[in-house]
Each structure stands twice: as C-alpha cells, then as structure tokens.
N, C-alpha and C positions, 0 to 999 in steps of 0.2 A: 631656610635651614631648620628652624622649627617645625613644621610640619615632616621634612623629609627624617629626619634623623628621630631616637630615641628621645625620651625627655629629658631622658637625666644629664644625656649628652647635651643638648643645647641649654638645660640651665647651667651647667658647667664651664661653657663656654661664653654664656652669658656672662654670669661673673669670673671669669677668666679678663673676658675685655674692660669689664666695671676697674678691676684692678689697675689694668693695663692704661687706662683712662685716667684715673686718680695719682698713676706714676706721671706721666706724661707732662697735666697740669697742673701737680706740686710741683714738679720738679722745674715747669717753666714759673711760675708764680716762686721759688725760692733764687734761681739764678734772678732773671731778672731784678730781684730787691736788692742780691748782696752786689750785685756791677758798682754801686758806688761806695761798696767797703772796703779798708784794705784787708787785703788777704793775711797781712802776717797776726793780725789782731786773734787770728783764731786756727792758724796753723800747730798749732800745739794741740790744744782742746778737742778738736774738729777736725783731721791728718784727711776723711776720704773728701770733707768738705773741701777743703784747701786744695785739694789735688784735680776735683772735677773742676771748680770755680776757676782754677790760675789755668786749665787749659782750655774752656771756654768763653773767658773773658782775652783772649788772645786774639787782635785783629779782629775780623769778624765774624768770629766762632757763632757769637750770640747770634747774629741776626740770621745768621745761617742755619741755627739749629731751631729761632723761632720759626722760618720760612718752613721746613721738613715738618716742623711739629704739627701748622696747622692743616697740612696734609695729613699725617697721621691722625688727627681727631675725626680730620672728615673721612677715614674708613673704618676707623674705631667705633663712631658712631651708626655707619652703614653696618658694619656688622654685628652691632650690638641691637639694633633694629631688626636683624633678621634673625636673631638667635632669639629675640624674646616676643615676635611678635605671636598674636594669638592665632591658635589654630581655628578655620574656618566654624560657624557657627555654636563657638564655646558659651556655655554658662558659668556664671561665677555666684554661687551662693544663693542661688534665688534673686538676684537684683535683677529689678524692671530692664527690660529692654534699652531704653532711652539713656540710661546709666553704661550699658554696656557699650552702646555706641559713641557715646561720648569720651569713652577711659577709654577702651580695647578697639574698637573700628576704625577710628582716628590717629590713633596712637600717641593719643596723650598719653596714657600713664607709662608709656616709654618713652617719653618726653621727658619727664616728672624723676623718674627712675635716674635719665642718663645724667640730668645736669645736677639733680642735687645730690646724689649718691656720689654719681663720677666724678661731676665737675667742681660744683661749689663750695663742697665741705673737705675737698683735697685744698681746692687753691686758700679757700680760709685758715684752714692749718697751717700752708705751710706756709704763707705768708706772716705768721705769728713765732714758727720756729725754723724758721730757714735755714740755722744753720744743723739740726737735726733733720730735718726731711730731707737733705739730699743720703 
C-alpha cells in the first residue's frame, strides 16, 4: 500500500488504523477490568459505560468479542505494516546503512510504532480509567 498509493494517503491510513488499534485495545483492557464490578456503582456517572458493559457482560458476549478482537488486531496490524512500510531503497537523514536495515528492512520500527503507540499506552490508560475509555 505504501509504495502504490500517494504518501499522504498511506500516512493517513496509517494512523487511521494506529487509532483504530488503540480503540480496539482499550476498549478490551477497560471491559475486561470492569466484568467484576457491579454495573449500578456507575450507572449514573458513566450512562454509555453502563450501557456497553451490561450488554457485554451478558452470557458470553465477553469471550465472544475477546475471540473477534484478536482477529481484528491481526489485520489491523497486517495493515498497518503495509501502510507504513518503507519504500524500496529509502534514506533517512544521512543514517548509515546498518541503521537503516535494522529499523526500516526488518521492520522493526513498525514493530516499535504498532505496539507502543497502538497497543501499550492505549491498554495502560484504559486500564487506569476504565470507566472513561469506553
């Protein structure tokens, strides 16, 4: 996708799915916490909280929607790899070769990108404000 498309277009899309990633795994890292709260504690306070929670916490909504999510990661992350992978023989800044192939050939730094952008600093949030992230 990078290569064929515009640039602006695939960083766009790029963080289009960074987003779409960061909803995905707060929102599993916030249901998840509150399963063993009761709902009426914050049914007042928190109305769209209360309302996504009391009908995902119903029979096995949960395991149902954890099962769909980790399929969604793994094309959120396939497409988040192709929307930001580097164009065939790119430079970056003057950095040595060795550098480049280590960050951009391998793709570690869309490694580095997906999980702590996407993943880590969503789910550590919202596991601190659960009943705000949903």
């Amino acid at each position: 996708l990078a290569q064929d498309v515009h640039p602006a277009l695939a960083f766009v899309v790029l963080w289009g799915l960074i987003l779409w990633l960061g909803m995905v795994e707060g929102g599993q890292a916030s249901l998840v916490g509150l399963a063993p709260i009761n709902f009426e504690l914050y049914k007042d306070s928190h109305p769209t909280t209360y309302i996504s929670t009391k009908l995902c916490h119903v029979g096995d909504n949960l395991d149902r929607y954890l099962m769909g999510r980790q399929f969604m990661v793994i094309f959120i992350a396939f497409c988040i790899n192709m929307s930001g992978a580097p164009v065939g023989g790119a430079e970056l800044w003057g950095l040595p070769q060795f550098i480049i192939d280590i960050f951009l050939v391998t793709g570690f730094a869309m490694i580095l990108l997906t999980c702590m952008v996407g993943q880590l600093a969503t789910q550590v949030n919202a596991s601190h404000c659960m009943l705000d992230y949903i």
